[in-house]
C-alpha beads as a LAMMPS data file, in Angstrom:
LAMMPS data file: protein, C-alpha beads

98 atoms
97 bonds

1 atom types
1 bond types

-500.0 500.0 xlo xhi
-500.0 500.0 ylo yhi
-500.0 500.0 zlo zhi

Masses

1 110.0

Atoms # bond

1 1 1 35.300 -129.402 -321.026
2 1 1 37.054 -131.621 -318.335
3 1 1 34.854 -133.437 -315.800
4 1 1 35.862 -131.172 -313.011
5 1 1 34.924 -128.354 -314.859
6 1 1 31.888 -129.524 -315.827
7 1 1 30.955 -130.473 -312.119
8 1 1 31.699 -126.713 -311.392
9 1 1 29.700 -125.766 -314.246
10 1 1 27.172 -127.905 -312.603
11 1 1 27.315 -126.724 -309.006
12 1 1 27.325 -123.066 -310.431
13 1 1 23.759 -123.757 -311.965
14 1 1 22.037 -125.792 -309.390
15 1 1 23.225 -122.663 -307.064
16 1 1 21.471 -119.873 -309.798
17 1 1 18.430 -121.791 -310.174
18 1 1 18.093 -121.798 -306.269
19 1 1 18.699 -117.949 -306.222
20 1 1 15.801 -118.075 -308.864
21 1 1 13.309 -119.840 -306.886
22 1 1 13.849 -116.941 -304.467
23 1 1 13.709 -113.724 -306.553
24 1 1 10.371 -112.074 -307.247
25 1 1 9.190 -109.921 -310.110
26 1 1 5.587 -108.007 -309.867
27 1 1 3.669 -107.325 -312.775
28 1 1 0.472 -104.992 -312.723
29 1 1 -2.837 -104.563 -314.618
30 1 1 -5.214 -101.864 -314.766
31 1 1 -3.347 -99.576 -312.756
32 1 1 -2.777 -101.196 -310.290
33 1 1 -6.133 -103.135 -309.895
34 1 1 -4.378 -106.660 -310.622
35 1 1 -1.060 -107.338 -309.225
36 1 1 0.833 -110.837 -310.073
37 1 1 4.430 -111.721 -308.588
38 1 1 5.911 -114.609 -309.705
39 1 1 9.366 -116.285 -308.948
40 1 1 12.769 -116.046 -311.034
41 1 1 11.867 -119.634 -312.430
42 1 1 8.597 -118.943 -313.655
43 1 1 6.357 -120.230 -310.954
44 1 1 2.894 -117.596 -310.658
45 1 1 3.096 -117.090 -306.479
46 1 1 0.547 -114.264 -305.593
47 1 1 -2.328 -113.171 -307.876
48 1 1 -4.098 -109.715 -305.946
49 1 1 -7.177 -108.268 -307.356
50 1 1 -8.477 -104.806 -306.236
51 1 1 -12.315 -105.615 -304.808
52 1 1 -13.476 -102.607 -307.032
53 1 1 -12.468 -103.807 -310.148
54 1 1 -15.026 -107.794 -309.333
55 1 1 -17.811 -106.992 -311.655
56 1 1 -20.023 -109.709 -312.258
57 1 1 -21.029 -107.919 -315.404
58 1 1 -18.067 -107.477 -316.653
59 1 1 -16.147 -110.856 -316.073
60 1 1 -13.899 -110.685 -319.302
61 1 1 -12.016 -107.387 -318.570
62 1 1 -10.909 -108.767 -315.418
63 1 1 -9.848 -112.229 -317.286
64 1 1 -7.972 -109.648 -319.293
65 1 1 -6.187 -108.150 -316.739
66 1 1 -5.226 -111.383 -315.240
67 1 1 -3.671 -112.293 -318.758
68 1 1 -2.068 -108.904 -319.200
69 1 1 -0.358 -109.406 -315.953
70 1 1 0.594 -112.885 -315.824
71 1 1 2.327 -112.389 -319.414
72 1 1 4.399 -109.537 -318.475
73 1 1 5.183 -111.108 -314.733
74 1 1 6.426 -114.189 -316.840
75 1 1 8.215 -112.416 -319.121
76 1 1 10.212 -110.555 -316.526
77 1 1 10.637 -113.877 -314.737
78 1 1 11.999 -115.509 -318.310
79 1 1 14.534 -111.908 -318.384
80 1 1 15.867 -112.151 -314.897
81 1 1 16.113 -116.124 -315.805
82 1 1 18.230 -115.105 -318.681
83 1 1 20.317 -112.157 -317.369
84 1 1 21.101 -114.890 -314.203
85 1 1 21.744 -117.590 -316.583
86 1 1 23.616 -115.782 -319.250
87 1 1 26.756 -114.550 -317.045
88 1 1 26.884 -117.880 -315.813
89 1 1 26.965 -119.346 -319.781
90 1 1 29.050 -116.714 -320.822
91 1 1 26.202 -116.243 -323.755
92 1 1 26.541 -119.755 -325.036
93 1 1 23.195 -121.199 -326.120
94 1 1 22.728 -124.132 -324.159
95 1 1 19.423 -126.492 -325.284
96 1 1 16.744 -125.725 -321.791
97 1 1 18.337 -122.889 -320.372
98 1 1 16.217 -120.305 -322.057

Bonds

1 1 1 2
2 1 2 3
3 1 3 4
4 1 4 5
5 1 5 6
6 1 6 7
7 1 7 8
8 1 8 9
9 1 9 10
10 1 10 11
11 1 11 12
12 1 12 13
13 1 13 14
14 1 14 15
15 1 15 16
16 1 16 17
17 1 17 18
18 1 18 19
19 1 19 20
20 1 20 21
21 1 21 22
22 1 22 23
23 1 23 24
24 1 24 25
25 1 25 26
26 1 26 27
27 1 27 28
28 1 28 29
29 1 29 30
30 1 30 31
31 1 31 32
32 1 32 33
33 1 33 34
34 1 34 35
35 1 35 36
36 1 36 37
37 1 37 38
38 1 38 39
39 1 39 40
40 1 40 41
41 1 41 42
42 1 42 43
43 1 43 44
44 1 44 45
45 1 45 46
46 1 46 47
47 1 47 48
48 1 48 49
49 1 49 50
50 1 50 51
51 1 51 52
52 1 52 53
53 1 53 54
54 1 54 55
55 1 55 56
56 1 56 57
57 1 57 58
58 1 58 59
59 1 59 60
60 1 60 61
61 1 61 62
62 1 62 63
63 1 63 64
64 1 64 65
65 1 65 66
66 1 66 67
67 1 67 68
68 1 68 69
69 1 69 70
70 1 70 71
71 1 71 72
72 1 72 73
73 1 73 74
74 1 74 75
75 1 75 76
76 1 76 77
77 1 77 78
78 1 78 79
79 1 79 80
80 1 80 81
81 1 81 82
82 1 82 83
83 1 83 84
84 1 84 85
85 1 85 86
86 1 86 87
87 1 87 88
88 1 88 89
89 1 89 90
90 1 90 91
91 1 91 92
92 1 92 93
93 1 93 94
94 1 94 95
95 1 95 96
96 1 96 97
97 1 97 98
């Protein structure tokens, strides 16, 4: 790979990973009850929790929700990472870009 190519290589991936800081994905819990969206490079932004579901009682199914819906909003995030990522690798498996 020629240095100019690589520099457009470059350019091309500094310009995906801003259009990843940008895109959402939304991951729910419970029905609805606990909603997480988090950014296209893995950063948690919102965390929403339905009043009704705040039992002191009952402490650990809401930690469970939480967990259930961070996990899945960071595995989209990691997806839409890779989807973005890949067209720009053509598929090549480059060390720390997922």
């Amino acid at each position: 790979m020629s240095m100019k190519m690589f520099r457009q290589f470059q350019k091309q991936m500094e310009k995906v990973q801003d259009e990843l800081k940008q895109m959402t994905v939304e991951a729910t819990a419970g029905g609805g009850a606990v909603r997480v969206v988090a950014t296209g490079d893995q950063r948690v932004v919102s965390i929403d929790i339905d009043s009704a579901v705040i039992d002191p009682e009952d402490a650990e199914f809401l930690s469970e929700m939480i967990l259930v819906a961070v996990n899945d909003a960071m595995e989209q995030s990691q997806e839409l990472a890779k989807s973005k990522l890949g067209g720009l690798t053509g598929g090549l498996k480059i060390p720390g870009l997922g």
